[in-house]
matplotlib code that plots the C-alpha trace (Angstrom):
import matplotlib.pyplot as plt

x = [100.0, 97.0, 97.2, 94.6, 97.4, 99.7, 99.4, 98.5, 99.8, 99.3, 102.3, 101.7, 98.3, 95.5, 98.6, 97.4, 100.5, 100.9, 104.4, 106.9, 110.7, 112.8, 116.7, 116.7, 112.8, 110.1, 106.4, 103.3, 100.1, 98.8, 94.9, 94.9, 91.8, 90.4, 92.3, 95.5, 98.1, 101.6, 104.1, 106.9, 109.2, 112.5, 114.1, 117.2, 115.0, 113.4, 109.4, 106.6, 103.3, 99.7, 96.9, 94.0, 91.3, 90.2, 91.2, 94.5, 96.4, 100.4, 102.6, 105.6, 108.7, 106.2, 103.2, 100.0, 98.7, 94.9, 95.8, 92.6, 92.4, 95.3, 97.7, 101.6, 103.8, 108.0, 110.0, 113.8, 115.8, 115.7, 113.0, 110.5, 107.0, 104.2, 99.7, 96.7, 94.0, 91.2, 88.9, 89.3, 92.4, 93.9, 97.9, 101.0, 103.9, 107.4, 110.8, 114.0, 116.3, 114.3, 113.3, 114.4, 112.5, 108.8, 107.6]
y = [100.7, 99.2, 97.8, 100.5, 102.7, 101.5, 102.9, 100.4, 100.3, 97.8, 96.1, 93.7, 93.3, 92.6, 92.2, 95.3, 95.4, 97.3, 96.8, 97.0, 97.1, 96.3, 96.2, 92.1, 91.6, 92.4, 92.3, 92.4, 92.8, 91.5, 92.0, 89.6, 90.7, 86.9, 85.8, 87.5, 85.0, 85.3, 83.6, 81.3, 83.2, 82.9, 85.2, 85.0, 85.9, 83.2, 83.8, 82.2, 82.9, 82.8, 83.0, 84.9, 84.4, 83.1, 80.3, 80.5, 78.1, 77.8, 76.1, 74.8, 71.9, 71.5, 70.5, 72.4, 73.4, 74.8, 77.0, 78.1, 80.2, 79.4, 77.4, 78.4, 77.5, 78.1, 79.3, 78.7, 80.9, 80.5, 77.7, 78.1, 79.1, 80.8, 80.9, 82.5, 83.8, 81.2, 83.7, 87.4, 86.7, 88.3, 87.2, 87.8, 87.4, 87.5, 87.6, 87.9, 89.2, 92.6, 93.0, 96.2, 95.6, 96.1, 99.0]
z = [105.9, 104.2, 100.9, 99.3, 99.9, 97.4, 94.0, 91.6, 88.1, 85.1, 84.4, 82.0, 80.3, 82.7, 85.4, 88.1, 91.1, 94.4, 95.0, 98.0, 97.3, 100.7, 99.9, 98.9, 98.1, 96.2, 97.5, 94.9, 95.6, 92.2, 90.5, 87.7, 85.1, 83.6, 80.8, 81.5, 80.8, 81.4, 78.8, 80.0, 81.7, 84.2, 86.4, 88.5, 91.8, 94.1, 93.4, 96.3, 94.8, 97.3, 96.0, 98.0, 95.2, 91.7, 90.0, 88.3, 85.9, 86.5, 84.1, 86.5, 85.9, 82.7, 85.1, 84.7, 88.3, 89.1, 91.5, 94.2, 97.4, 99.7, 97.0, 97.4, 95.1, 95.4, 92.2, 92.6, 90.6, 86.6, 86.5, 83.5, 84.5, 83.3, 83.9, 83.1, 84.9, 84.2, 86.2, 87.6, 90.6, 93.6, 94.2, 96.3, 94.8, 97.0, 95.0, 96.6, 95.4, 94.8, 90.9, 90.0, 86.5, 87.8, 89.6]

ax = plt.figure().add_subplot(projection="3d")
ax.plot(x, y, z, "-o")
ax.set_aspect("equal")
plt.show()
């Protein structure tokens, strides 16, 4: 499979995803437009977060992270976080257990 293959759908402002569901995890395949922001969320799914490219600021344990090519970050479940795409980014997010909210 190659990742152009995946249909890509906006879904959050400036948040672009190509998404794989397996039966306990979500893949995304996020292009983050510059400026996007996401506000301060939790979830009940583990999150690990690569980033590929850009520059992106994560809010996380009430830390503010610069976050460049190659930076990982683990998300237990239900911990605060949020960012914004200081410029234009490419992410992988992986949650387990699947989200059945996006895509």
């Amino acid at each position: 499979m190659n990742i152009k293959e995946l249909s890509s759908n906006e879904i959050m402002p400036g948040f672009h995803g190509r998404i794989i569901h397996g039966s306990d995890f979500t893949w995304v395949y996020w292009e983050i437009d510059k400026g996007a922001s996401l506000p301060q969320h939790n979830h009940v799914n583990e999150q690990l977060m690569y980033v590929i490219e850009g520059k992106f600021e994560f809010t996380f344990e009430g830390k503010i992270n610069i976050c460049t090519k190659g930076s990982t970050f683990f998300i237990p479940s239900n911990v605060p976080h949020s960012g914004r795409a200081i410029t234009k980014c490419k992410i992988i997010d992986v949650f387990s257990p699947k989200r059945d909210d996006i895509g």
